[in-house]
C-alpha positions, 0 to 999 in steps of 0.5 A: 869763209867757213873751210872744211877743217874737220869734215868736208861741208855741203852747199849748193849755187843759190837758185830753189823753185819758187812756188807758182803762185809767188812767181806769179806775184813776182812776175807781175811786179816786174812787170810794172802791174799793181800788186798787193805789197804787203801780201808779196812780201809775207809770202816771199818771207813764207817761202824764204823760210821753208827752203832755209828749214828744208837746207837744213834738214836735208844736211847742207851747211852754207845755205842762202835764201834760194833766191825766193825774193828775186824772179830769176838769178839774172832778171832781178837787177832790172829792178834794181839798177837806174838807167835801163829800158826795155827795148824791142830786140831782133831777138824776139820769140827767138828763144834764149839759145838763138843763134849759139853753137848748140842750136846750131849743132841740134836744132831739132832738139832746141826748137821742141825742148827750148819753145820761144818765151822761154826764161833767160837764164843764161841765155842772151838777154836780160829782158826776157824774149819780148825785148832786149833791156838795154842801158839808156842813161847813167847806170846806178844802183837803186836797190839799196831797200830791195838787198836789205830786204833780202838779208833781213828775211833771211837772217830771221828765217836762220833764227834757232836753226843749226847751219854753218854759214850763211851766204848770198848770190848777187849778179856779176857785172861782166854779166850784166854787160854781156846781156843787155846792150849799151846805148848811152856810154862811149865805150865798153870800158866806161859801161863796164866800170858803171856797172861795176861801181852800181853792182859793188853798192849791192855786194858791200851790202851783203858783206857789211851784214856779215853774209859770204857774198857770191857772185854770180857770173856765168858768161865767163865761160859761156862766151865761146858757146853763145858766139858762133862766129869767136874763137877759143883765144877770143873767149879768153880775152871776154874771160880776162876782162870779165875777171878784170870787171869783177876784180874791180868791183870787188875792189876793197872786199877782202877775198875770204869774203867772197865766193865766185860761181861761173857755170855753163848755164841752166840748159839741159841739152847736149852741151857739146860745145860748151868750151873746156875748162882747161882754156880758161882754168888759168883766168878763172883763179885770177878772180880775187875770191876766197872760192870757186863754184864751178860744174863738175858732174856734168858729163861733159866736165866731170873729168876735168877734176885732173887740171887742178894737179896743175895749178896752185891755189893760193892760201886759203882758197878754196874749191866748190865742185859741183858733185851734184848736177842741175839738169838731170832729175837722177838722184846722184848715189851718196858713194858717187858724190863721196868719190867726186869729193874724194878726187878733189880732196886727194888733189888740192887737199880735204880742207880745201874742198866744199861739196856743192852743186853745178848750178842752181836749180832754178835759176831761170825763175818762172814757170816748172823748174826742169828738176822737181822741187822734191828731187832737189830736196833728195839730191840735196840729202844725197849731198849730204850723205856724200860728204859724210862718207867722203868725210869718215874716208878722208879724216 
C-alpha cells in the first residue's frame, strides 16, 4: 500500500453514479429478467473506463472502478453468494431507515426525504424494501467469473494512464450477517464464519491481482443508530465481533494489503444519533488493516480528529480521513480540505495520511445519486487542489 512519503496522496471510498441507462441494465439482471449480455458488459467496460480517466484528471492517486459493474455497494453479494433467498419482510415499503433512532427523533423528515422503495445502502436489509433476502442453505462463494471481470476491466481501463495505486471495494461479511437474516445455520457464530470463509474467496482474488483490497463494512458503527432498543456498551460487543469476523476473513492477507472503510452511511439527515467515535475508536484499530477510511468532514464528527493524539497506530498504518464529505452538494474550499489534512498530519504524522472522502457517492446504486455526477467531479478536484496545498504546508 502506497503512503504519503513525498506529498499527501488523494483517494476516495468506492462508489461513483452510474448512468441511468446502466443501472437500469443492471437492475434488471439481478432481477432474474433476460438481458443482452454481450451489451451489458460493453457498457459496464464503457463506464469503467470513463470514471478511471475522470479520477485522474480530477488529480486523485488511488483510484478503483467506482463500483460500475455492481448495483450497489451492499446488493451485489446477492449475485454472488449461494445459499440466499429473497424472503417476504415485515420491513416491506418500509423505507431503509424504519425503525432507527433518526426516524425516530425526525420522523416528518424521514417520511418526505427518505420515500418507501428507496435503495438499501446502509440501510437494513439486503434485499431492497419488497423483501429481506435471507440465508436458507449452505453459504458459498459463486462469484469467482464476476470478481475477474472486475478486475480485468479495470486494469485495462488503467492502461496508459498516470495513477498511484489501484484499489477495490469488496462487502465486509459482518455486513452481510448484520443485513440479511439466517434461517438455516444454528447459531451466529457458524453463519458468521460461512460468511467469512465465502467473502475471503473474493478478497483473495483481489489481492492475488495485485489491487489494495478495501473492505467495506459500515455497520460496525452504525449498530447503535439502527437499533433503538441497544445500548452504547451493546454497540461495542456488535462492533468487536464485527472486527473479530473481519479479522477472520482476512486470515493470511498481509495487512499492508488491506484498507478498511466503516462509515455512518449514505443517508443525508440529521444524523444526531449516529454513535461517537470515541466509543469504538479503540476497536475499529483492531481491524488487522494496513488503513483506515472513516467520515471526518461531516459536521457531526469533524471534530473528532483530536482522539487520534490518544491512540497509537501501529508501523505503517495509515489513516484515510474523509476531508470531503457525501451528503452535501457544497463544494468543499481547496484551503478547508488543506486544514482537515493538515490536523491529521500534524497528529499521527504527514506520511501517515491519505486525503480521502466520507463515503462513496453512490453507494446506494439506482435511481439520481443525492450528489451530482458533476459535483462529484468538482469535489474530487477540490480534493486534489487540497492535498497540494496541505502538501507545499507539510514538506
Amino acid at each position: 500500500m502506497k503512503r504519503s512519503t513525498d506529498r499527501i496522496l488523494t483517494t476516495h471510498v468506492g462508489s461513483l453514479a452510474r448512468t441511468p441507462e446502466l443501472s437500469t441494465m443492471i437492475r434488471a439482471r439481478e432481477g432474474g429478467q433476460a438481458v443482452d449480455e454481450s451489451e451489458l458488459s460493453l457498457s459496464i467496460e464503457d463506464a469503467v473506463r470513463d470514471v478511471v480517466k475522470r479520477q485522474v484528471n480530477a488529480g486523485i492517486d488511488i483510484i478503483d472502478d467506482g463500483e460500475q459493474g455492481k448495483l450497489s455497494f451492499n446488493g451485489y453479494v446477492n449475485s454472488r453468494l449461494e445459499g440466499f433467498e429473497l424472503r417476504p419482510s415485515p420491513l416491506a415499503g418500509r423505507g431503509p431507515w424504519a425503525g432507527t433512532r433518526e426516524a425516530a427523533a425526525f420522523p416528518e423528515f424521514y417520511t418526505r426525504n427518505v420515500p418507501a422503495g428507496a435503495p438499501a445502502g446502509g440501510g437494513t436489509t439486503g434485499g431492497g424494501f419488497g423483501g429481506s433476502v435471507t440465508c436458507v442453505g449452505p453459504v458459498s462463494y459463486k462469484g469467482h467469473v464476476a470478481v475477474s471481470e472486475d478486475i480485468q476491466r479495470l486494469k485495462t481501463a488503467v492502461a496508459n494512464l498516470s495513477y498511484e495505486e489501484l484499489f477495490m471495494p469488496s462487502l465486509g461479511a459482518a455486513y452481510i450477517a448484520a443485513t440479511r437474516p439466517n434461517e438455516y445455520y444454528q447459531s451466529d457464530e457458524e453463519y458468521h464464519q460461512a460468511l467469512a470463509d465465502a467473502m475471503r474467496e473474493e478478497y483473495q482474488a483481489i489481492i492475488d491481482a495485485g489491487l489494495t483490497l478495501q473492505v467495506d463494512e459500515p455497520r460496525m458503527i452504525m449498530y447503535w443508530t439502527m437499533h433503538p432498543d441497544k445500548s452504547i456498551e451493546d454497540a461495542r460487543i456488535w462492533a468487536q465481533r464485527s472486527a473479530e469476523i473481519t479479522n477472520y476473513s482476512l486470515r493470511d492477507i498481509p495487512p499492508e494489503r488491506v484498507r478498511f472503510h466503516t462509515c455512518y452511511g449514505i443517508d443525508i439527515g440529521p444524523r444526531v444519533y449516529d454513535i461517537e467515535l470515541k466509543h469504538v475508536i479503540d476497536i475499529l484499530l483492531k481491524v488487522n488493516a494496513g488503513a483506515y477510511s472513516f467520515e471526518a468532514s461531516n459536521p457531526r464528527h469533524e471534530h473528532e480528529y483530536h482522539l487520534w493524539k490518544d491512540v497509537k497506530l501501529r508501523d505503517g498504518q495509515v489513516l484515510i480521513p474523509g476531508v470531503i464529505s457525501h451528503t452535501t452538494n457544497l463544494v468543499e474550499h481547496p484551503e478547508l480540505i488543506a486544514e482537515r489534512i493538515g490536523r491529521y498530519a500534524r497528529i499521527v504524522g504527514r506520511e501517515n495520511v491519505i486525503a480521502g472522502a466520507d463515503c462513496g457517492f453512490s453507494a446506494g446504486g439506482g435511481g439520481q445519486p443525492d450528489i451530482h455526477p458533476t459535483v462529484v467531479w468538482a469535489k474530487f478536484a477540490a480534493l486534489a487542489e487540497g492535498a497540494r496545498l496541505a502538501s507545499r504546508q507539510l514538506w
